[in-house]
ZABAMI-129202 format. One line per 8 residues: number of its first residue (from 1); their letters; for each residue x, y, z of C-alpha. Coordinates in steps of 0.5 Angstrom, whole numbers, plus 2048, in hexadecimal, padded with zeros to 3 digits. Example, Ala and Ser with C-alpha at 12.3 -4.5 7.8 and 13.67 -1.06 7.14 Angstrom:
<vokols>
1 = as = 819:7F7:810 ~ 81B:7FE:80E
</vokols>
This chain:
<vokols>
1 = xxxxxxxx = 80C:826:7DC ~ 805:824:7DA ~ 7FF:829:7DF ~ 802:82D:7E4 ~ 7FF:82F:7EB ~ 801:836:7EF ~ 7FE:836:7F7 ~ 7FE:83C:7FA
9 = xxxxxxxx = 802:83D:800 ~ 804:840:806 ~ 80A:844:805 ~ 80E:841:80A ~ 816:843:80A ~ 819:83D:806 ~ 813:83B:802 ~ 817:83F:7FB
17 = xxxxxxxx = 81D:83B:7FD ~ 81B:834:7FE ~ 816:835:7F8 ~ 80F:835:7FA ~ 80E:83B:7F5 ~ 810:836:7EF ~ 80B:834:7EA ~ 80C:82C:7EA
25 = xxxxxxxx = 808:826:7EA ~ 803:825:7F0 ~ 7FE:821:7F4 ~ 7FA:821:7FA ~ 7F5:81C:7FA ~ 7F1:819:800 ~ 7EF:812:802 ~ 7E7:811:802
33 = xxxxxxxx = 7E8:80D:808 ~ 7EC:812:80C ~ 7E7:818:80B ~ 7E1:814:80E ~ 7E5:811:815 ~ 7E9:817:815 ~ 7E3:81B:814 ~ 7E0:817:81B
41 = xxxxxxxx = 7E6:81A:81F ~ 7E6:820:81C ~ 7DF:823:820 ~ 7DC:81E:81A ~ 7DD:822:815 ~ 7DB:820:80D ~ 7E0:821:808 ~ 7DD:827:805
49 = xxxxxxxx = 7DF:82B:80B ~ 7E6:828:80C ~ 7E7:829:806 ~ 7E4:830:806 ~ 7E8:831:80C ~ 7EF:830:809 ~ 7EC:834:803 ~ 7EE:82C:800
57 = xxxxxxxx = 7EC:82C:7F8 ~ 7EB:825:7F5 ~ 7EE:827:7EF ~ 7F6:829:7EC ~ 7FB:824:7E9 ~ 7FB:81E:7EA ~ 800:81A:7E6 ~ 801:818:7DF
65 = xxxxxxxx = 7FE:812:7DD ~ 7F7:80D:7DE ~ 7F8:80F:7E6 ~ 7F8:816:7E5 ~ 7F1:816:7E8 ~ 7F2:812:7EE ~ 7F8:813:7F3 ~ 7F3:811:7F9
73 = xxxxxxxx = 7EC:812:7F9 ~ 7E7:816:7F5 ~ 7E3:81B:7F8 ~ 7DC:817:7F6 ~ 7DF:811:7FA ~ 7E2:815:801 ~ 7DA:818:801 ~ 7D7:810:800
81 = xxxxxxxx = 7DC:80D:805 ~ 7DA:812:80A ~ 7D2:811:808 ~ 7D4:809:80A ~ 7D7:80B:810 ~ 7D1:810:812 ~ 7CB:80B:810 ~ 7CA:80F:80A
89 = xxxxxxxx = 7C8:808:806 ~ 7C5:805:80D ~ 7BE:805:809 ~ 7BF:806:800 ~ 7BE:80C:7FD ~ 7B7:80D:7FA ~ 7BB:80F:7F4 ~ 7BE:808:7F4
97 = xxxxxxxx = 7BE:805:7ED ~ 7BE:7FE:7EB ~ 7C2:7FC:7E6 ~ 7BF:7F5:7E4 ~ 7C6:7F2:7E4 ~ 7C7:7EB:7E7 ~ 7CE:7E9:7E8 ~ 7D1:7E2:7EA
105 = xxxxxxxx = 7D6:7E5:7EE ~ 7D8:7ED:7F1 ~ 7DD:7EF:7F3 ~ 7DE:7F4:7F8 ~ 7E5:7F9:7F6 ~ 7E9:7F9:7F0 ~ 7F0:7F8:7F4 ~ 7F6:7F2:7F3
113 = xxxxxxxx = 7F0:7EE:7F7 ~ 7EA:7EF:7F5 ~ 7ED:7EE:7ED ~ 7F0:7E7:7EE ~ 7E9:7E6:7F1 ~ 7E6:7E8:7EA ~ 7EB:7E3:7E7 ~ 7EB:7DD:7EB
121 = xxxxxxxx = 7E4:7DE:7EA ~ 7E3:7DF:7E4 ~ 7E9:7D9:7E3 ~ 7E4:7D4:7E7 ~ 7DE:7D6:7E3 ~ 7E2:7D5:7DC ~ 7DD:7D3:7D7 ~ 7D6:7D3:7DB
129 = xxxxxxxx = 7D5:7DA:7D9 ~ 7D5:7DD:7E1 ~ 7D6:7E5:7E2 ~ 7DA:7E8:7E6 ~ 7DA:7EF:7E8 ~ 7DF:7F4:7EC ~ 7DD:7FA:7EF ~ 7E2:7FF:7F0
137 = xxxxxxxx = 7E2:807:7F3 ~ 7E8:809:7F0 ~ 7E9:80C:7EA ~ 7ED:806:7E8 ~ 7EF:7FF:7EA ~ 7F4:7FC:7EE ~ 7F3:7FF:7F6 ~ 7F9:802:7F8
145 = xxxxxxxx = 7FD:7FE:7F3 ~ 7FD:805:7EF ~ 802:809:7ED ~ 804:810:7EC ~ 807:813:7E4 ~ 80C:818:7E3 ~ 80F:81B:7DD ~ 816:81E:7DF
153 = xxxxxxxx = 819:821:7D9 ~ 816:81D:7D4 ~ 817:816:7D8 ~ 812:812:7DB ~ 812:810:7E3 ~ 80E:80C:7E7 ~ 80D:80B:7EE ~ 809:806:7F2
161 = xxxxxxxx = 801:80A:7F6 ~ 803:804:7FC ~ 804:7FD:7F9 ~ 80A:7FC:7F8 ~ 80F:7F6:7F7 ~ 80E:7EF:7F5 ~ 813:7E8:7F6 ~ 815:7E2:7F1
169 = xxxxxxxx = 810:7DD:7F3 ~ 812:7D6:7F4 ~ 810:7D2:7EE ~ 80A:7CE:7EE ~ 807:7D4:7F3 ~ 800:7D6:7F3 ~ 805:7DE:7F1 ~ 808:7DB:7EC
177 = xxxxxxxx = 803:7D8:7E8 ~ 7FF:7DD:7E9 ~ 803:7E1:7E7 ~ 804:7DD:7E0 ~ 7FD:7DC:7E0 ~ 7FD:7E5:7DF ~ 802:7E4:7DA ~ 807:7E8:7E0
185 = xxxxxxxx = 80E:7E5:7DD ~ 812:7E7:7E3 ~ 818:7E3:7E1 ~ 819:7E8:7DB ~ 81A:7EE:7DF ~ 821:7F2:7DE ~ 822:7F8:7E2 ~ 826:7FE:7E0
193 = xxxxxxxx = 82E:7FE:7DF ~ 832:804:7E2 ~ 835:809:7DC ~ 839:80E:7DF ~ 840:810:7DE ~ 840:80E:7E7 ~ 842:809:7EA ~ 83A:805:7EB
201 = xxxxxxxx = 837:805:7F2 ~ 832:7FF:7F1 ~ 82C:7FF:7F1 ~ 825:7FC:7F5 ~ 820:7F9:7F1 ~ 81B:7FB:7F6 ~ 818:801:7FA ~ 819:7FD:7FF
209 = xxxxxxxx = 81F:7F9:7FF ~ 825:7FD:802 ~ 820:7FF:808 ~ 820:7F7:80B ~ 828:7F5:807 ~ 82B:7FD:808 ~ 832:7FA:804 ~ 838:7FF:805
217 = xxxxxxxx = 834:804:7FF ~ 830:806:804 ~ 830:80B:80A ~ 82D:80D:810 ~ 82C:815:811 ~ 82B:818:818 ~ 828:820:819 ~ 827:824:81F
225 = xxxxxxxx = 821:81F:822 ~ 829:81B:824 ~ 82D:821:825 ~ 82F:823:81F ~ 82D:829:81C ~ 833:829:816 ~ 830:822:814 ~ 834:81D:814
233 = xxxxxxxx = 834:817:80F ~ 838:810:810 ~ 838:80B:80B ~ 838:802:80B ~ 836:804:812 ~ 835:7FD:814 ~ 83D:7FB:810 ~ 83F:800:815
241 = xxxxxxxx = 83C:7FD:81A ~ 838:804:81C ~ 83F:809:81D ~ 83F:80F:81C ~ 837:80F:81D ~ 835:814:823 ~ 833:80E:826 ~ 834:80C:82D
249 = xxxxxxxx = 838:807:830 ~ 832:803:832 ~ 82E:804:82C ~ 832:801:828 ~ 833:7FB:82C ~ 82D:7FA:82B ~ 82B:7FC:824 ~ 831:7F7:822
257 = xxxxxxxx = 82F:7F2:826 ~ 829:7F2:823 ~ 82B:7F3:81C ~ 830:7EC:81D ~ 82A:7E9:81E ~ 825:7EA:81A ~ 827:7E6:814 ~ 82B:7ED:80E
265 = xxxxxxxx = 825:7ED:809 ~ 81F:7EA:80D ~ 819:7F0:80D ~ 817:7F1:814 ~ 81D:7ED:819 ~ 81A:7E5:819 ~ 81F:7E2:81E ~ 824:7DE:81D
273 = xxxxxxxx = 827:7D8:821 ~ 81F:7D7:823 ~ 81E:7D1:81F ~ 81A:7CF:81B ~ 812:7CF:81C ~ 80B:7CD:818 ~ 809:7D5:817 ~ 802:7D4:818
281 = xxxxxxxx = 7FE:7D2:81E ~ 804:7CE:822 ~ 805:7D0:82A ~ 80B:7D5:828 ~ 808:7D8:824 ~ 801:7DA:828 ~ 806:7DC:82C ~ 809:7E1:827
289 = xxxxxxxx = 802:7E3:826 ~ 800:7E5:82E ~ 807:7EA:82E ~ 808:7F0:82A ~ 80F:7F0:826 ~ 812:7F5:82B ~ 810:7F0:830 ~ 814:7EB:82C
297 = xxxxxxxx = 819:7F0:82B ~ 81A:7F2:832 ~ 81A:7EB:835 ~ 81F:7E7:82F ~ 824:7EE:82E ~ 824:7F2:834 ~ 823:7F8:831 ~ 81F:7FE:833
305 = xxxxxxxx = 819:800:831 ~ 81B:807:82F ~ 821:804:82B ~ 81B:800:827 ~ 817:805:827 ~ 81C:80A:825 ~ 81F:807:820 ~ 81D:800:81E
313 = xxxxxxxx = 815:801:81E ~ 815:803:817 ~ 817:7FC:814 ~ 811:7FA:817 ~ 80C:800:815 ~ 80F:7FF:80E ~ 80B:7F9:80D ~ 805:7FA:812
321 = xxxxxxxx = 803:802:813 ~ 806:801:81B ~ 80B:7FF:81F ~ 80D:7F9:823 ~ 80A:7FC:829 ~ 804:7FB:825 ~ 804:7F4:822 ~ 804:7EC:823
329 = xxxxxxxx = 80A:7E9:824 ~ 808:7E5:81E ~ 807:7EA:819 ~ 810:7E9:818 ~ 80F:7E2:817 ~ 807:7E3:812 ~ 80A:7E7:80D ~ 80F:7E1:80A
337 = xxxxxxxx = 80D:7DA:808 ~ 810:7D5:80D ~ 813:7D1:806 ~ 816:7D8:803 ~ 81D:7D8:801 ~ 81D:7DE:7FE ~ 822:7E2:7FF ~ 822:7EA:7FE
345 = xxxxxxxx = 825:7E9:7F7 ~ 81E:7E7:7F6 ~ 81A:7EE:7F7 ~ 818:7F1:7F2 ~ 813:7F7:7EF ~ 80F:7FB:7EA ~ 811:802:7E8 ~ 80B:803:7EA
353 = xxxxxxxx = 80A:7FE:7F0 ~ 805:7F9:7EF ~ 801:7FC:7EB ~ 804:7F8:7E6 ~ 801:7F2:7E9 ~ 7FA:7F5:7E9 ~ 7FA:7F8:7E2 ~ 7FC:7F0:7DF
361 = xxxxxxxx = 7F6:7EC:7E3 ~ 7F2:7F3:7DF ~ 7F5:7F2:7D9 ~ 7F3:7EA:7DA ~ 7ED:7EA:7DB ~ 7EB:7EF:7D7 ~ 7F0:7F0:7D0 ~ 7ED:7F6:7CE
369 = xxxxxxxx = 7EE:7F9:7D4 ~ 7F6:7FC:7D3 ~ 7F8:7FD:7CD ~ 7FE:7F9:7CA ~ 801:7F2:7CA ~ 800:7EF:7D1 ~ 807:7F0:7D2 ~ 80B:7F2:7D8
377 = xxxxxxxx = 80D:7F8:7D4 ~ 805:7F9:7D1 ~ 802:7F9:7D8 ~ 806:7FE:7DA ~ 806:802:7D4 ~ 7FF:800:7D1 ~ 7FA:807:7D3 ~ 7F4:803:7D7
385 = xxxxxxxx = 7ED:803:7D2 ~ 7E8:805:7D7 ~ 7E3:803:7D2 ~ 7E4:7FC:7D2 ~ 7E3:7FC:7DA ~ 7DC:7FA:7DB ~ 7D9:7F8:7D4 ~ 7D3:7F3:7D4
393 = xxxxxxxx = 7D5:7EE:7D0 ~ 7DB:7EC:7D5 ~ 7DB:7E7:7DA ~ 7DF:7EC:7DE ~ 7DE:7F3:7DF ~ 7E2:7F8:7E3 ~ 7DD:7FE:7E6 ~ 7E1:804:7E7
401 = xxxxxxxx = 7DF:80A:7ED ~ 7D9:805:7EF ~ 7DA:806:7F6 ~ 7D7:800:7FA ~ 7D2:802:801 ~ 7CD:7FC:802 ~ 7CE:7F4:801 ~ 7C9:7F0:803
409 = xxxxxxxx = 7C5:7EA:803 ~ 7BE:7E9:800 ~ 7BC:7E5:806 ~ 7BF:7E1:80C ~ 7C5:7E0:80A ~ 7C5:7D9:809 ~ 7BF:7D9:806 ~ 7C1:7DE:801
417 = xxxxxxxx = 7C1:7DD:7FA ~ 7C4:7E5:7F7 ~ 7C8:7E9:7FA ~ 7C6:7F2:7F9 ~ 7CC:7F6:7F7 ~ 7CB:7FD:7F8 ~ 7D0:802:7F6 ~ 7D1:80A:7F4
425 = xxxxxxxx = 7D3:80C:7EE ~ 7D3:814:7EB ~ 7CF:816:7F0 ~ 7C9:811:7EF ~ 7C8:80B:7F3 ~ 7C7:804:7F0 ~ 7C6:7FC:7F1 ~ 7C7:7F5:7EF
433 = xxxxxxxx = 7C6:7EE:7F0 ~ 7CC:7E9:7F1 ~ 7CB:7E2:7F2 ~ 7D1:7E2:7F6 ~ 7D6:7E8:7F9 ~ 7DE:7E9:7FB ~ 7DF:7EE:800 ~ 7E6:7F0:7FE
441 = xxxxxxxx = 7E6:7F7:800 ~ 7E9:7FA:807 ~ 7E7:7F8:80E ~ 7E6:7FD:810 ~ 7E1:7FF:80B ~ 7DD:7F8:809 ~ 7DA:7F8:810 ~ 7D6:7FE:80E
449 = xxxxxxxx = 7D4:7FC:809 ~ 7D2:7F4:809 ~ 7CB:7F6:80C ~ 7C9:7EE:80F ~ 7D0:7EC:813 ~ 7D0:7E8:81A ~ 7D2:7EB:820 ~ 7D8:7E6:820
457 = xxxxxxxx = 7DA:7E9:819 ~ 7DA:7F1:81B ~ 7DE:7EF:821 ~ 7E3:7EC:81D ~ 7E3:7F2:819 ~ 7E4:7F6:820 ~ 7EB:7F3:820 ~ 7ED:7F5:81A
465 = xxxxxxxx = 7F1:7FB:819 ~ 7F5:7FF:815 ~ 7F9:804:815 ~ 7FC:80B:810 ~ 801:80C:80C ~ 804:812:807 ~ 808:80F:800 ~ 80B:815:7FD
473 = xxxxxxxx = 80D:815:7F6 ~ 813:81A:7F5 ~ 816:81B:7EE ~ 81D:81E:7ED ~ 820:81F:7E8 ~ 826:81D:7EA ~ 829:819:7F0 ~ 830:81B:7EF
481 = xxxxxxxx = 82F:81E:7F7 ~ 82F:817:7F9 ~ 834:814:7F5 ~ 839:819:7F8 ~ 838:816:7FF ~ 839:80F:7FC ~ 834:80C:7FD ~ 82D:80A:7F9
489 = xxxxxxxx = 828:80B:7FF ~ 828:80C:807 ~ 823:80D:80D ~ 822:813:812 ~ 821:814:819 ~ 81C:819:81A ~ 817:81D:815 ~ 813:81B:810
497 = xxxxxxxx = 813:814:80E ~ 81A:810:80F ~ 81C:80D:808 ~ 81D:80E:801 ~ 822:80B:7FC ~ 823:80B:7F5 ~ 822:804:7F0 ~ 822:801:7E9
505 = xxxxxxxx = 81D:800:7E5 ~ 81A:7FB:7E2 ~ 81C:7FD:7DB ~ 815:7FA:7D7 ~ 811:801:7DB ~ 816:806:7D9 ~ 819:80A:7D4 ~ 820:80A:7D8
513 = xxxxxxxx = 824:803:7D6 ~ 829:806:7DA ~ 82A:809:7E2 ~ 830:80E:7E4 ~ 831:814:7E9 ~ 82D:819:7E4 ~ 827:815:7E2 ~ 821:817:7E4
521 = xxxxxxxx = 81D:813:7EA ~ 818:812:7EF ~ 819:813:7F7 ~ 814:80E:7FA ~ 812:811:802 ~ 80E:80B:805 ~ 80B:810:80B ~ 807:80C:810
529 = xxxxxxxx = 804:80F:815 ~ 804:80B:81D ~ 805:80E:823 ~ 808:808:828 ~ 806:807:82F ~ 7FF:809:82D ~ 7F9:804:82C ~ 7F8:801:825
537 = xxxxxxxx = 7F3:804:823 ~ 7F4:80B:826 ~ 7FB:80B:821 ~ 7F6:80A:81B ~ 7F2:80F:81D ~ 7F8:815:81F ~ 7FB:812:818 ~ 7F5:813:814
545 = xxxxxxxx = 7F3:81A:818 ~ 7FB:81C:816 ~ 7F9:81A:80F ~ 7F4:81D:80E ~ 7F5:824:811 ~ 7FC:825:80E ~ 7FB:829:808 ~ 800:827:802
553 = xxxxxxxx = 803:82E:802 ~ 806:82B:808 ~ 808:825:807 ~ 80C:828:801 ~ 80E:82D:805 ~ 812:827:809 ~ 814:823:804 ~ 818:828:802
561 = xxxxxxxx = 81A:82B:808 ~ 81C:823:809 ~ 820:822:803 ~ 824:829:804 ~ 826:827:80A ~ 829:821:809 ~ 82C:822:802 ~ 82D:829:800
569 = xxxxxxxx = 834:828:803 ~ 834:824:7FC ~ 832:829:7F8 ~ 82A:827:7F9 ~ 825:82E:7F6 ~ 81E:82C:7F7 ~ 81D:831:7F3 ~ 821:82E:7ED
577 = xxxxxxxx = 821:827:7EE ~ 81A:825:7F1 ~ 814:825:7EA ~ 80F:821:7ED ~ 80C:820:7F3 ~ 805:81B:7F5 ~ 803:819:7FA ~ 7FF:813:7FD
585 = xxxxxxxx = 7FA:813:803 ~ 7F8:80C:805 ~ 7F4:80E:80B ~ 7F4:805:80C ~ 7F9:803:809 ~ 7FC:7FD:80E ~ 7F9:7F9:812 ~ 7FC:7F8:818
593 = xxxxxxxx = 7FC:7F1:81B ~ 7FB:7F1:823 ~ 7FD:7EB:828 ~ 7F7:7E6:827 ~ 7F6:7E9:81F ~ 7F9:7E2:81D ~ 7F7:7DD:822 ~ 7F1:7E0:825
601 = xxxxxxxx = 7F2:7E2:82E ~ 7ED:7E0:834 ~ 7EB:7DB:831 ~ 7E8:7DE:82B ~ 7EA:7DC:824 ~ 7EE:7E1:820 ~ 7EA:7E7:81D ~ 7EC:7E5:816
609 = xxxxxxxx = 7EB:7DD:816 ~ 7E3:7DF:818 ~ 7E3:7E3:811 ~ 7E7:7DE:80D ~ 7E5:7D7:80F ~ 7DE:7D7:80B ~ 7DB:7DB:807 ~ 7D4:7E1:80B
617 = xxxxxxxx = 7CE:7DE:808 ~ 7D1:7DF:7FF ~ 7D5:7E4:802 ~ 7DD:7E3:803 ~ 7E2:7E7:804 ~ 7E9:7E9:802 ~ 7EF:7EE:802 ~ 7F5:7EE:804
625 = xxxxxxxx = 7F3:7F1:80A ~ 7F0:7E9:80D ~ 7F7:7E6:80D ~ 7FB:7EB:811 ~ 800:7ED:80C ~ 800:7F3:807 ~ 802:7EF:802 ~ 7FF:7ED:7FA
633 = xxxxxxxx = 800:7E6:7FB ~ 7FC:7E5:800 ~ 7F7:7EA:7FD ~ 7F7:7E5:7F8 ~ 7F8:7DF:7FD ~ 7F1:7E2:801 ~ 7ED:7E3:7FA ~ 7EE:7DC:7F8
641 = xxxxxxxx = 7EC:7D9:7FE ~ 7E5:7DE:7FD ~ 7E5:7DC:7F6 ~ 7E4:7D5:7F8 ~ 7E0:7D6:7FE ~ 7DA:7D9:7FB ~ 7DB:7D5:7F4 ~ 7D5:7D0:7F7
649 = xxx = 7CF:7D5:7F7 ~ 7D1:7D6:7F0 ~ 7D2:7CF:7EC
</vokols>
């Protein structure tokens, strides 16, 4: 199975049992973000020192495939994002050098956002010769819109990074013809077919649909944490109306209460039977936005607040990194268009999340990029020619471990005629000039290093904040564990994570057309990190500071210990089915609307509307981060408005 890595260990009682000695696939990679506000809270040391601390190495497998080098951030770019943060690049290096080079348009991060950004770009700019260069500090494109590879006994297996899932647009939407414009043919998806001498259990099309829907084929498992040191699993525990749960009387009222009225299929419990309202900017809605959802909750259902945060905060955590203690009331409502009618039959995913969307708009941009046809099957199968990146010659080059530490304009801003864009590669220190530049990176980094910002932008900045999170890829060659229990997927109450499940692939990214019991599949774990009833950004830090100083052996450790406890009632042997395991650490992963995030509060506007509404001088600033919702609509929706703001500086 491609490259293997073996860790020592403690030799801890049940290790051998659970497996930690196999030789399998594994990775541990840091996320460069996380290492330098960690490195704050932890007596500020640098990344060599934690590093050296936890005698963590850089190196080891990382999967099969184009990301292999790139499960988080490289060691270059943990050591530059802390040099940011510590006033490395307050003044440039001696050393600098000047690469001559003068674009129309940089762009600043190479994910979903900043992509689209070089397209629509590049799509105004049709026939006028205007360059466009994205800086990007991976190894490769696509932000979290990564995947994981395995090979498992001779099949290939994909598994999203972090960004995952994607709906059919509604016709004529700004998603669909983007989507046609990128040669995404979504409508000619087909999914794997079951093929097993069983009776079929079906299947979601997503990570993420069971989670919201839970169907009959789904179950809830409780441990020791309620009570039950044997375990215990119920399965379709909504059809059975939560008996046979070790629930009290009391608690499941209330669980129901809210289940029947959250609307079945709808992601984070939108309300029913309040009428209809203008989403955006109306008194109920600015209301919303001045509560948090456990207060809507509390208020509307009579539920406690340990019931929700027990057993409800996950659906919301799943979608914004903490739970409703945390959010505005309106984050329910943001992440939906008002005029969807879309239902849960809609959602879909990539093998490999939205990485496939990220590798379409490369391979559209730049033909030589992926090799094959600009095909769904060609995308995904096509090995990424990393040579035809950053040619000269093309109006849009990707410039791959270029990380980003000043932008700055000439002059006054608005008098300006250039924008500097210094970046580190290799180890050196670089710059160039831009006529005009888009800032689609993270917020908690792009105030760092936009150098000539307004003290009104740095307080917005100030009110963004973001929040950890863990995905674990887990490859078993079997789940014949889960199917034994009749159910495809379940959550848990207690432990590492809370839910997993198993799902049909889309068969163009595979070489199973078929899916049974024996096939063999990846587990996906998405593990955020909160801590309800802490203050916002005291629950980012705690997630990250956990993120940070968890070694992978311990992680390992936990999932399996997870996995036994659950399922070796079934016949589960984490020595024998496990093959692979890799895991994401997104020290920012979400970001986290608080009340006021959306309509402002004391008077003040709200944060993303001071960075969204113009453009800072030839500045303009996008990601999915400024519309509140981690989603890659808007991270399209936010380029495109970018795109369209700046375009003036250059025409």
């Amino acid at each position: 199975m491609g490259e293997f890595m073996s860790v020592k260990r403690d030799d801890r009682s049940g290790d051998r049992v659970l497996g930690l000695q196999q030789r399998i696939c594994r990775r541990d990679f840091l996320n460069a973000t996380l290492l330098a506000s960690g490195g704050t809270l932890l007596n500020s040391l640098t990344p060599a020192e934690l590093l050296a601390q936890r005698q963590q190495t850089w190196g080891g497998y990382t999967g099969e495939g184009d990301y292999r080098d790139s499960n988080g951030n490289t060691e270059e770019v943990v050591r530059a994002a802390h040099a940011v943060r510590d006033g490395a690049f307050d003044s440039l290096p001696a050393d600098t050098v000047d690469t001559g080079e003068v674009f129309d348009c940089v762009v600043v991060g190479g994910g979903i956002s900043g992509l689209a950004a070089a397209l629509y770009f590049n799509d105004q700019a049709a026939g006028s010769r205007r360059t466009c260069l994205v800086l990007e500090n991976h190894p490769i494109f696509g932000g979290e819109a990564k995947r994981n590879e395995f090979l498992v006994d001779g099949h290939r297996l994909l598994g999203p990074q972090g960004s995952n899932q994607w709906i059919a647009p509604l016709s004529g939407s700004a998603m669909d013809k983007l989507y046609d414009r990128i040669g995404f043919d979504w409508k000619a998806f087909k999914y794997q077919t079951w093929n097993s001498s069983l009776p079929e259990l079906p299947l979601s099309q997503t990570s993420y649909q069971h989670l919201y829907l839970m169907p009959s084929t789904f179950g809830f498992y409780f441990g020791a944490k309620l009570g039950q040191q044997a375990g215990l699993w119920v399965t379709d525990p909504w059809g059975k109306n939560l008996e046979g749960t070790p629930l009290s009387g009391s608690v499941r009222a209330e669980l129901l209460k809210w289940h029947g009225n959250s609307g079945a299929g709808s992601k984070f419990g939108e309300v029913k039977g309040e009428g209809p309202f203008n989403y955006w900017g109306d008194e109920k809605s600015r209301h919303l936005d001045s509560i948090t959802v456990e207060d809507q909750m509390v208020q509307q259902f009579g539920i406690s607040r340990e019931t929700i945060r027990m057993f409800l905060a996950t659906f919301f955590a799943q979608g914004f990194g903490v739970g409703p203690d945390a959010l505005s009331a309106f984050a329910a409502y943001a992440f939906l268009p008002p005029t969807s009618t879309r239902g849960p039959e809609s959602w879909q995913s990539w093998p490999d999340g939205n990485a496939g969307i990220a590798r379409h708009i490369i391979k559209t941009l730049l033909p030589d990029s992926i090799e094959g046809a600009p095909s769904l099957q060609g995308v995904s199968w096509g090995s990424v020619n990393f040579g035809a990146l950053d040619r000269p010659a093309s109006p849009v080059r990707v410039r791959l471990n270029a990380t980003v530490v000043r932008v700055e304009h000439d002059t006054a801003p608005e008098r300006s005629n250039y924008v500097w864009v210094t970046y580190t590669r290799g180890g050196k220190t670089y710059r160039l000039k831009a006529l005009t530049a888009v800032m689609a990176g993270g917020c908690w980094i792009t105030p760092h290093i936009v150098r000539d910002l307004p003290s009104t932008h740095h307080e917005a900045f100030s009110e963004f904040h973001r929040s950890a999170c863990l995905v674990a890829n887990v490859a078993v060659r079997n789940w014949k564990f889960l199917y034994k229990l009749g159910i495809t997927g379940g959550r848990w109450f207690g432990g590492l994570g809370d839910w997993t499940e198993v799902r049909k692939v889309a068969t163009f990214a595979t070489d199973q057309k078929t899916i049974g019991p024996d096939s063999p599949t990846v587990l996906t774990l998405y593990i955020p990190l909160y801590s309800p009833g802490l203050p916002l950004k005291t629950q980012g830090i705690k997630g990250r500071t956990e993120l940070l100083s968890t070694p992978f052996v311990d992680y390992e450790r936990k999932i399996r210990e997870q996995f036994t406890e659950m399922f070796s009632g079934t016949g589960f042997d984490a020595r024998r089915d496990i093959a692979g395991i890799v895991l994401n650490r997104w020290g920012h992963a979400f970001v986290n609307p608080q009340p006021g995030f959306f309509f402002g509060k004391d008077g003040k506007p709200a944060p993303r509307d001071v960075l969204r509404n113009k453009p800072f001088g030839r500045i303009a600033f996008a990601n999915t981060d400024l519309s509140g919702v981690m989603d890659h609509p808007n991270a399209v929706a936010e380029a495109h408005r970018a795109v369209y703001q700046i375009w003036g500086a250059v025409s």
